[in-house]
MARFIPA-272549 format. One line per 8 residues: number of its first residue (from 0); their letters; for each residue x, y, z of C-alpha. Coordinates in Angstrom, 3 decimals, always signed. Example, Ala and Ser with C-alpha at 12.3 -4.5 7.8 and 13.67 -1.06 7.14 Angstrom:
MARFIPA-272549
0 = AS = +12.300:-4.500:+7.800  +13.670:-1.060:+7.140
END
This chain:
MARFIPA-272549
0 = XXXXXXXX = -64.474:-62.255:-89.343  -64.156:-61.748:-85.464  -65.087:-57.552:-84.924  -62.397:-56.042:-82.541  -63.407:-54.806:-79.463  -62.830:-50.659:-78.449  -60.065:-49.872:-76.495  -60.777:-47.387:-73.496
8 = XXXXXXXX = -58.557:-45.658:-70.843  -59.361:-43.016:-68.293  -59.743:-39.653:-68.840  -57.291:-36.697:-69.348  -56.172:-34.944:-66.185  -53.717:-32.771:-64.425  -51.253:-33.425:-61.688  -48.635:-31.358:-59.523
16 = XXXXXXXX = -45.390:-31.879:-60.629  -44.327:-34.737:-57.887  -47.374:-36.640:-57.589  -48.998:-39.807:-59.461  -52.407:-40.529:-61.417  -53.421:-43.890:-62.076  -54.281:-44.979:-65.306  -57.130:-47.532:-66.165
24 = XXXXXXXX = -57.304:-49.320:-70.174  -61.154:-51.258:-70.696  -62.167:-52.748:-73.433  -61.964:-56.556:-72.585  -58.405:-56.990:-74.142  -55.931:-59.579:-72.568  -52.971:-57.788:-73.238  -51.962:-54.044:-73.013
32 = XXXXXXXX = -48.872:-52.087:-74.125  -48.195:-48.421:-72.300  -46.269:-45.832:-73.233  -43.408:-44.054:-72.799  -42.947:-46.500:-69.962  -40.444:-44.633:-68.047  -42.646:-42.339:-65.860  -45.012:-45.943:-65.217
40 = XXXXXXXX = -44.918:-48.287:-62.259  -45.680:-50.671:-65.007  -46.355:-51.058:-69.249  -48.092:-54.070:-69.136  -51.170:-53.990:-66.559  -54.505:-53.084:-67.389  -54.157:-50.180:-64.548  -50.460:-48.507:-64.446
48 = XXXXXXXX = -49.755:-45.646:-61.622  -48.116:-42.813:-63.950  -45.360:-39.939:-62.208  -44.783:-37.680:-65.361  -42.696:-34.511:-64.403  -44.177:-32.759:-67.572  -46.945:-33.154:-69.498  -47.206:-36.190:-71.234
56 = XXXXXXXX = -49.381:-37.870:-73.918  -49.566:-42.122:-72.580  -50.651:-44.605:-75.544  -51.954:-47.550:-74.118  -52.210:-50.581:-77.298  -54.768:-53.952:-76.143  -54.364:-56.922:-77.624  -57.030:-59.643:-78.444
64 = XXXXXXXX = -56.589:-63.293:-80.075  -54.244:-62.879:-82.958  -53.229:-59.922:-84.151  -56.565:-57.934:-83.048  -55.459:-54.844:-81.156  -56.720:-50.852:-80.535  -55.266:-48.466:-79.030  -55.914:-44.846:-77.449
72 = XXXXXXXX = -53.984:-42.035:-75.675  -54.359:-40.441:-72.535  -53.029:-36.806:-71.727  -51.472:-36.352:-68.235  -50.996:-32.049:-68.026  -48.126:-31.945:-64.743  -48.270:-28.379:-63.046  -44.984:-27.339:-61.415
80 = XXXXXXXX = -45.077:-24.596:-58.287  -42.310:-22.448:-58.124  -41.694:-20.466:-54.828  -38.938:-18.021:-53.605  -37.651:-16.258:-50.329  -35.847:-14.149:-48.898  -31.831:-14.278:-49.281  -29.911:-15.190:-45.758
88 = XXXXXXXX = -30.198:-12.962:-43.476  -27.681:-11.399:-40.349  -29.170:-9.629:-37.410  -28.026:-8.983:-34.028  -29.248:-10.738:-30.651  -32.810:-8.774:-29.472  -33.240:-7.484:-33.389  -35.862:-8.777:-36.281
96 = XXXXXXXX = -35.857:-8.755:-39.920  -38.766:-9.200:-42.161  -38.806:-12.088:-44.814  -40.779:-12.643:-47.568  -42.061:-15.642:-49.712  -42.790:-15.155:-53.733  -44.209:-17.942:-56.575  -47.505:-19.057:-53.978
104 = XXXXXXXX = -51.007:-17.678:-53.301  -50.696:-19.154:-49.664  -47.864:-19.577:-47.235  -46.592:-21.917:-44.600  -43.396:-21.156:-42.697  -41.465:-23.047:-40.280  -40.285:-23.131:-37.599  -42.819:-21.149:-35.935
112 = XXXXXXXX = -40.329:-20.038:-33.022  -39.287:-16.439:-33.162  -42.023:-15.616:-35.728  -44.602:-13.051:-35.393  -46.837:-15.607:-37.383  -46.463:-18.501:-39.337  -48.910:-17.609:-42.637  -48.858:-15.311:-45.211
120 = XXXXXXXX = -46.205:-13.993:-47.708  -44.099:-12.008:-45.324  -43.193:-12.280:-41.737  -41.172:-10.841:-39.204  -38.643:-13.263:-37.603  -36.611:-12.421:-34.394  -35.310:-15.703:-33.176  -32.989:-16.261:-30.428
128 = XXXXXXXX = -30.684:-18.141:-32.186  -29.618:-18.781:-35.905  -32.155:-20.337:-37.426  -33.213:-21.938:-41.059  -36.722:-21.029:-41.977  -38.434:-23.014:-44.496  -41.455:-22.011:-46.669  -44.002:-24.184:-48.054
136 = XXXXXXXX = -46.272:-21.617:-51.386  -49.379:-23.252:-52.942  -50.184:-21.907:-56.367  -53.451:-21.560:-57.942  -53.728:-25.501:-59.164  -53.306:-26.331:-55.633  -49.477:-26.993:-56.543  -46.816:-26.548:-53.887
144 = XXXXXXXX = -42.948:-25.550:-53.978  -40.442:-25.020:-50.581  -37.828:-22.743:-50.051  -35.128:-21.766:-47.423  -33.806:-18.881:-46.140  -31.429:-18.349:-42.897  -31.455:-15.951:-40.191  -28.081:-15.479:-38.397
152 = XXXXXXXX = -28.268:-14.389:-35.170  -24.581:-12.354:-33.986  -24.139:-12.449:-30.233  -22.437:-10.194:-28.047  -22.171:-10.549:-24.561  -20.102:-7.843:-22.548  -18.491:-9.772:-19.692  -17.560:-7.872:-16.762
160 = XXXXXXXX = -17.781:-8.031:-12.778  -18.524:-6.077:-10.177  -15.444:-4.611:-7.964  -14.892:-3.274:-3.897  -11.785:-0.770:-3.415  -10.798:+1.264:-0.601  -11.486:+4.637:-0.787  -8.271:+6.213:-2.340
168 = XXXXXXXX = -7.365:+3.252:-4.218  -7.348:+2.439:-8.081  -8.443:-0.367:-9.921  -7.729:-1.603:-13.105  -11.226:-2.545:-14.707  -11.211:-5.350:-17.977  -14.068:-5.676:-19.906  -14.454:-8.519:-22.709
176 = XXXXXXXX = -17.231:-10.298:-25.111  -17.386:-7.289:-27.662  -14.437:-5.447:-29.846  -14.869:-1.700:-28.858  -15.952:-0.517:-25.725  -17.721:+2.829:-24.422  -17.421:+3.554:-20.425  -20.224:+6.194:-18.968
184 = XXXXXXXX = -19.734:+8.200:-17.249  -16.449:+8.921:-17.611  -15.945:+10.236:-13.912  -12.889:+9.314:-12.250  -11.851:+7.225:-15.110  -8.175:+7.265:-17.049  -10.061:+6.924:-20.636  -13.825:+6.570:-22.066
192 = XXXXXXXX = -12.528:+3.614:-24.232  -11.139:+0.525:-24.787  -10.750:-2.856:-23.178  -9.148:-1.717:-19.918  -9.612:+1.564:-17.810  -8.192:+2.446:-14.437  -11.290:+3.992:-12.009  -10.047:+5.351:-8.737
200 = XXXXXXXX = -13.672:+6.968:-8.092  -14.018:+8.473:-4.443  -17.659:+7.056:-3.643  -19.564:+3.909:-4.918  -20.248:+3.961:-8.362  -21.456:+2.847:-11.287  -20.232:+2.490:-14.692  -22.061:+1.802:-17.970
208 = XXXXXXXX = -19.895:-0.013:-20.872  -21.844:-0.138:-24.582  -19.751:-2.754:-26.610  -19.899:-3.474:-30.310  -18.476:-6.651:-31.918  -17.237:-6.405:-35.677  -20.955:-7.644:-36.691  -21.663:-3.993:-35.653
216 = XXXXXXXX = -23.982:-5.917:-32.442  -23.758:-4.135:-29.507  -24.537:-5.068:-25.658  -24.599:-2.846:-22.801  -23.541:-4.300:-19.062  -22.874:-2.044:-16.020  -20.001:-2.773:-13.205  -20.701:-1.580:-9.398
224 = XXXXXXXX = -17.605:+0.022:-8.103  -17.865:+0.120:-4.296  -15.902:+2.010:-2.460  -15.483:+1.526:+1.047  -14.084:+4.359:+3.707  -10.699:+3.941:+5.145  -10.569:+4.060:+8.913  -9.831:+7.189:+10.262
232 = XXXXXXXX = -7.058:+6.943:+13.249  -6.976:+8.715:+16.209  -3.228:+8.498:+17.586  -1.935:+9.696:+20.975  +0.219:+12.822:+20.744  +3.919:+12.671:+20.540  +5.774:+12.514:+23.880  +8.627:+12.460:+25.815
240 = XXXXXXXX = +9.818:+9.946:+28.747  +12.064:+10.155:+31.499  +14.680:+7.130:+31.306  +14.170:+3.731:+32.101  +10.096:+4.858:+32.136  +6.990:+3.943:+30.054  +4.139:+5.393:+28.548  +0.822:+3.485:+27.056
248 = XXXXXXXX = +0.126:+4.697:+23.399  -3.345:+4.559:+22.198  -5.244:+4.475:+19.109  -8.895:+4.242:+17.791  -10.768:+4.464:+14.611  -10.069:+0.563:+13.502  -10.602:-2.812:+14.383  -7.287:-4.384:+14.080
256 = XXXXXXXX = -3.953:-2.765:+14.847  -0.426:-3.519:+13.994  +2.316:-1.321:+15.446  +6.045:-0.953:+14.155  +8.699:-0.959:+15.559  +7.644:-3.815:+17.742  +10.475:-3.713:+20.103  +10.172:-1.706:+23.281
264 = XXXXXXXX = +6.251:-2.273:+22.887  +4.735:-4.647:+25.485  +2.205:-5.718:+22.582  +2.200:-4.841:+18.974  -1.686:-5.558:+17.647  -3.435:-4.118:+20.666  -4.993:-0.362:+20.581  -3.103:+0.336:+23.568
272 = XXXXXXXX = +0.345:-0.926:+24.482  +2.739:+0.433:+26.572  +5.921:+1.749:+25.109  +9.522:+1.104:+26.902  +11.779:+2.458:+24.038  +15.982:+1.882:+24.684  +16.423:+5.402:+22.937  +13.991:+8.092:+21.024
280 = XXXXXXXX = +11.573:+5.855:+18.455  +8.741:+6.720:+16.011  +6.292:+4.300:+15.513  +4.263:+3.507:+12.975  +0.452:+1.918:+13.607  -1.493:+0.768:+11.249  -5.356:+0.411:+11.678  -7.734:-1.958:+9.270
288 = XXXXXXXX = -11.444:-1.763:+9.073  -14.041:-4.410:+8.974  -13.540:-4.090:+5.518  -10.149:-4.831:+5.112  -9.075:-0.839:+4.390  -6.430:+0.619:+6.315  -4.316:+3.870:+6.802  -1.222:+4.523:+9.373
296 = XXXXXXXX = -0.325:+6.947:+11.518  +2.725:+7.449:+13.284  +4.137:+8.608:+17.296  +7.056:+9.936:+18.284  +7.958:+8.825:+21.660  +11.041:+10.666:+22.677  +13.517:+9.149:+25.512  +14.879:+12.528:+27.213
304 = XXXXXXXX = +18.881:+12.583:+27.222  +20.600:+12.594:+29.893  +21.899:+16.052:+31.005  +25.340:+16.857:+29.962  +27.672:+17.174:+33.267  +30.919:+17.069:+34.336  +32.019:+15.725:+37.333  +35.617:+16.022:+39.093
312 = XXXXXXXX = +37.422:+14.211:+41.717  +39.942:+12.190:+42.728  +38.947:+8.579:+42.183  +41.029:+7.699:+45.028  +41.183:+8.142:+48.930  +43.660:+7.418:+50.994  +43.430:+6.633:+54.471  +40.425:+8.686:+55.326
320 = XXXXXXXX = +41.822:+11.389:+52.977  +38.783:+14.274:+52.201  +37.713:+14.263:+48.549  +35.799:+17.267:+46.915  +33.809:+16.578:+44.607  +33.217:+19.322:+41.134  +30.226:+18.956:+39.457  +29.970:+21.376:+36.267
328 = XXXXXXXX = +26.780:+22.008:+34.197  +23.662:+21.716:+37.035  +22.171:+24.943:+36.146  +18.684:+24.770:+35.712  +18.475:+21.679:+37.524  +17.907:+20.479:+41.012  +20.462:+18.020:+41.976  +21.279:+16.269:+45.207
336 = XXXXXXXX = +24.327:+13.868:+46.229  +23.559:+10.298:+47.838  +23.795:+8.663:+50.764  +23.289:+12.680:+51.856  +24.654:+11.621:+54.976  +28.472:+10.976:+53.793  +28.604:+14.185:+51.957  +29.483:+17.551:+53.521
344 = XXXXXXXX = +26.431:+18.827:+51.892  +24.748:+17.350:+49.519  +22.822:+20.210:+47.696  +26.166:+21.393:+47.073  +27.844:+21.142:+43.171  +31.363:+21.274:+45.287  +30.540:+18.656:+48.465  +33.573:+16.804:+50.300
352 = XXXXXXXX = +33.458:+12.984:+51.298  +35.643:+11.084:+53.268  +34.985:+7.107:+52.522  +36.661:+4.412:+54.608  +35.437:+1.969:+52.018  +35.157:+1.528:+48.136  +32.016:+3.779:+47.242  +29.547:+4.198:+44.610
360 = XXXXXXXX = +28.149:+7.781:+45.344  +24.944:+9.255:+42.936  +24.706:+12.700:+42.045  +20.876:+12.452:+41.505  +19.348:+15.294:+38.817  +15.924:+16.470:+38.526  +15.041:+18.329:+34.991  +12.348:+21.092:+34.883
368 = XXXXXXXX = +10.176:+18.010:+33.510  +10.111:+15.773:+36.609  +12.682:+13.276:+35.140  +15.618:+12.075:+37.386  +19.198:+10.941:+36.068  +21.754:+9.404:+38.401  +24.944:+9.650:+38.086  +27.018:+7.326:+39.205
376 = XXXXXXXX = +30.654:+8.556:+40.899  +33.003:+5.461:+42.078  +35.787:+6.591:+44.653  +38.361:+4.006:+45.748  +39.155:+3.404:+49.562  +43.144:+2.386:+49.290  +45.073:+1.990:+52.459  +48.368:+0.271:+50.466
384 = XXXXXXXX = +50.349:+2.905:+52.216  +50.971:+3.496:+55.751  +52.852:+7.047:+55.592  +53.450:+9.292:+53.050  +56.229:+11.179:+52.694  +57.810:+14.024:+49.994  +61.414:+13.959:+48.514  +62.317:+17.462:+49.017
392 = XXXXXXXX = +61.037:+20.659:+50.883  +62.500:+24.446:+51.024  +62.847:+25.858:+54.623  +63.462:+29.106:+53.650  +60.443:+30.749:+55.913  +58.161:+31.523:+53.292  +55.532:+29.799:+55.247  +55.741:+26.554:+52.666
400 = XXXXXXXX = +57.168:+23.455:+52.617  +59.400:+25.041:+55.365  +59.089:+21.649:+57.233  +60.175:+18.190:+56.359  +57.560:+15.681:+58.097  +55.489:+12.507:+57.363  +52.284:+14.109:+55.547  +50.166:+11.734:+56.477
408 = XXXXXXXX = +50.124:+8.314:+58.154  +47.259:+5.671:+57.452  +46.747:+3.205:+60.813  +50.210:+4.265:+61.819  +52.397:+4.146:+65.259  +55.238:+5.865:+65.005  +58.606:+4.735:+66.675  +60.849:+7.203:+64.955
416 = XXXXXXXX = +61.521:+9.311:+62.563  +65.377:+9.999:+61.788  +67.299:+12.841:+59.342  +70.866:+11.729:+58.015  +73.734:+13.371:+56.661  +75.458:+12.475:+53.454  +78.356:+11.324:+56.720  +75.985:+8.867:+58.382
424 = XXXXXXXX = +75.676:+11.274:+61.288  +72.199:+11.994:+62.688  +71.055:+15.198:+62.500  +67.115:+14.934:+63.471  +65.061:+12.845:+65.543  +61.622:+12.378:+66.853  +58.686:+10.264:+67.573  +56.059:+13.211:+67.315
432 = XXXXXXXX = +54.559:+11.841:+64.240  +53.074:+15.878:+63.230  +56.805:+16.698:+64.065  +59.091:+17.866:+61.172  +62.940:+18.713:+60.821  +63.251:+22.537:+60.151  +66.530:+22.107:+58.200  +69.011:+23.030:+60.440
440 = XXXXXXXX = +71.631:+21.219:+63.175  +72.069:+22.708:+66.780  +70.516:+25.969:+65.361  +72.452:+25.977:+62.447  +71.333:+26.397:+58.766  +72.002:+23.106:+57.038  +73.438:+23.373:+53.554  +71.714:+22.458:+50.509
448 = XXXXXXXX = +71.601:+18.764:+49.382  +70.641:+15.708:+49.955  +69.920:+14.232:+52.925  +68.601:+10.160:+54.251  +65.910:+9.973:+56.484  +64.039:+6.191:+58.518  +60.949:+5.555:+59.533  +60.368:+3.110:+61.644
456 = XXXXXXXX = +56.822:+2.156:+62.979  +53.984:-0.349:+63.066  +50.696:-0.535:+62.035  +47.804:-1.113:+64.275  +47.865:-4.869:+63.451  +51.031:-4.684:+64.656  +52.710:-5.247:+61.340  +56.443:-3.902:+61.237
464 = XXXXXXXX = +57.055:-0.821:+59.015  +60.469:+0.126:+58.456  +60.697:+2.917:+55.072  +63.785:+4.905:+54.443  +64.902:+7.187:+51.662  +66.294:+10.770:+50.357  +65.006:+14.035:+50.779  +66.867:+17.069:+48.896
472 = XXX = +66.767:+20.503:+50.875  +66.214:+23.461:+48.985  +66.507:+27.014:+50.134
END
């Protein structure tokens, strides 16, 4: 009888739930048999590596020759760690929140970043970001369990830029990175709230917006409002200008000009250009800064009228005929009549010329202001007719018209002048050119009527002149 040899295996012992034991059978057997197998590298080997995820009894059976076999059991006690944290977690950009770790004796957390430490069963995180934390508790056997918790970080960001206005000015300001907004101060602005305000503030200033997203994060940004001045213009007074003159306008208080109207101006974007207006004109300059601001001002430069006046005469002269001259409406003024020397006397309003050629005469004016108008007066010099005579005259010795004679003659020789009956029979004669027929024959009243008269004569170039005609007598 062959004795059986004792089967042996290694002794009980514990594990964390996770990890592996090996397992040794001795006993000199040349077969073995483990199980349950399903928690074992292997059934069959002396030495097996055993996983169990609970406790678990192992029965290892050896095997000898034929049919001699033992067996024994092995106990394999599996601790499990069970650890716990906080639930996910929202905070806003710049806040913290404190989380906490349950199930462990000890703690690890990870990642360290935005912790206040990395040990222990609570902490305080305040990362920059969202972040997953993860927490690694050891229990008393030494066992460990991990667990997860999130931190979501909500950003807000008000967005918003500085702005430069002239003084006076308004500007719309937009603010944006949040969902409700809170200006301070509220100076100069058309509301405390919302997205978009209009500041029109008098001096540099600036403003302070709170904003606070739908998270309930807020964010605070400021905006510089600078104002800058507006040039102040010094413009020259209004004035007046005699006609046909200039005067040079000035300004100051800028560094770039721009005038309007530009006509009559010898230069429109100078401080100082000299005004020639065609008729009264106010105009407008308009004076920027070196910071772009500008304001306007405006000057009247007024073009004095011309006085209102009347002048009266007979455009015409004949044959070194006398014209006088009426001139209505020079009160006030002083006035004098050129070429003085062709006028009876020219500080007259009533002077008499005599031109032997066409002539442009001035009746220069002088206003209580220094400003001269001229006036120009044409007369004609006409010599189209050698003699002039009337159609009728009245000899009835009232002293006019009593005398029927050539009123004037123009370059004229006369030969002679004859007076004619309605018979053909001549009744007056002469040659006397300032000699006139008194109405009568031989001393004897003539009767009314009509009568013929002929003048014959010749001009100083010699050029025949031979004018007849009727003449009615009237008593």
């Amino acid at each position: 009888m062959v004795s059986v040899p004792v089967l042996s295996v290694s002794a009980n012992s514990s594990l964390c739930s996770g990890q592996s034991v090996g397992l040794t059978a001795a006993g000199g057997f040349t077969s073995y048999s483990w199980s349950p197998s399903s928690s074992l590298n292997t059934s069959t080997n002396a030495t097996v590596s055993a996983s169990p995820t609970v406790t678990t009894t192992y029965t290892v059976t050896g095997t000898i020759g034929n049919n001699c076999i033992d067996d024994t059991t092995v106990v394999i006690t599996v601790f499990t760690a069970s650890v716990s944290s906080s639930p996910a977690q929202n905070i806003c950009e710049g806040d913290s929140v404190a989380l906490t770790a349950n199930g462990g004796v000890s703690y690890e957390w990870s990642p360290v970043a935005g912790l206040n430490t990395s040990t222990g069963f609570s902490v305080t995180a305040s990362p920059s970001s969202s972040t997953i934390y993860t927490v690694t508790g050891t229990d008393t056997n030494g066992c460990t369990a991990v667990s997860t918790t999130s931190v979501t970080v909500n950003s807000v960001a008000v967005l918003i830029a500085d702005e430069t206005i002239c003084k006076g000015e308004s500007i719309v300001l937009n603010v944006a990175g949040a969902g409700n907004y809170t200006w301070s101060p509220a100076t100069d602005l058309s509301a405390s709230t919302g997205a978009a305000v209009t500041a029109n503030p008098d001096t540099t200033i600036i403003y302070t917006i709170i904003g606070i997203d739908n998270s309930g994060c807020a964010d605070t940004a400021s905006v510089t409002i600078t104002v800058n001045p507006v040039p102040v213009l010094l413009v020259s007074n209004d004035t007046f200008i005699c006609p046909q003159a200039t005067v040079q306008l000035f300004v100051s208080g800028a560094t770039d000009y721009a005038w309007s109207p530009f006509s009559g101006l010898t230069n429109s974007t100078i401080s100082n250009p000299v005004s020639n207006p065609a008729f009264t004109t106010t105009y407008t300059v308009t004076g920027t800064n070196s910071f772009g601001c500008a304001d306007s001002s405006t000057v009247v430069v007024e073009e004095k009228d011309y006085p209102v006046l009347t002048v009266t005469y007979d455009s015409t002269s004949y044959c070194h005929e006398m014209i006088q001259l009426y001139a209505d409406g020079l009160a006030g003024y002083e006035y004098s009549w050129e070429p003085a020397s062709d006028f009876s006397n020219p500080n007259v309003t009533d002077p008499i010329v005599s031109p032997t050629v066409n002539t442009t005469y001035s009746l220069l004016v002088t206003d209580a202001d220094g400003c001269r108008f001229s006036y120009p007066i044409a007369v004609q010099y006409s010599q189209s007719d050698a003699i002039a005579i009337p159609n009728a005259f009245s000899p009835n010795g009232d002293g006019y018209n009593d005398f029927y004679k050539i009123l004037y003659s123009c370059n004229f020789v006369l030969e002679s002048f004859r007076i004619y009956n309605r018979w053909g029979q001549l009744i007056f004669e002469t040659t006397d050119i300032n000699e006139g027929w008194d109405g009568t024959f031989y001393e004897t009243k003539c009767g009314l009527g009509v009568y013929a008269y002929v003048v014959v004569g010749h001009t100083y170039q010699n050029e025949r002149v031979i004018q007849n005609g009727n003449v009615t007598l009237l008593r």
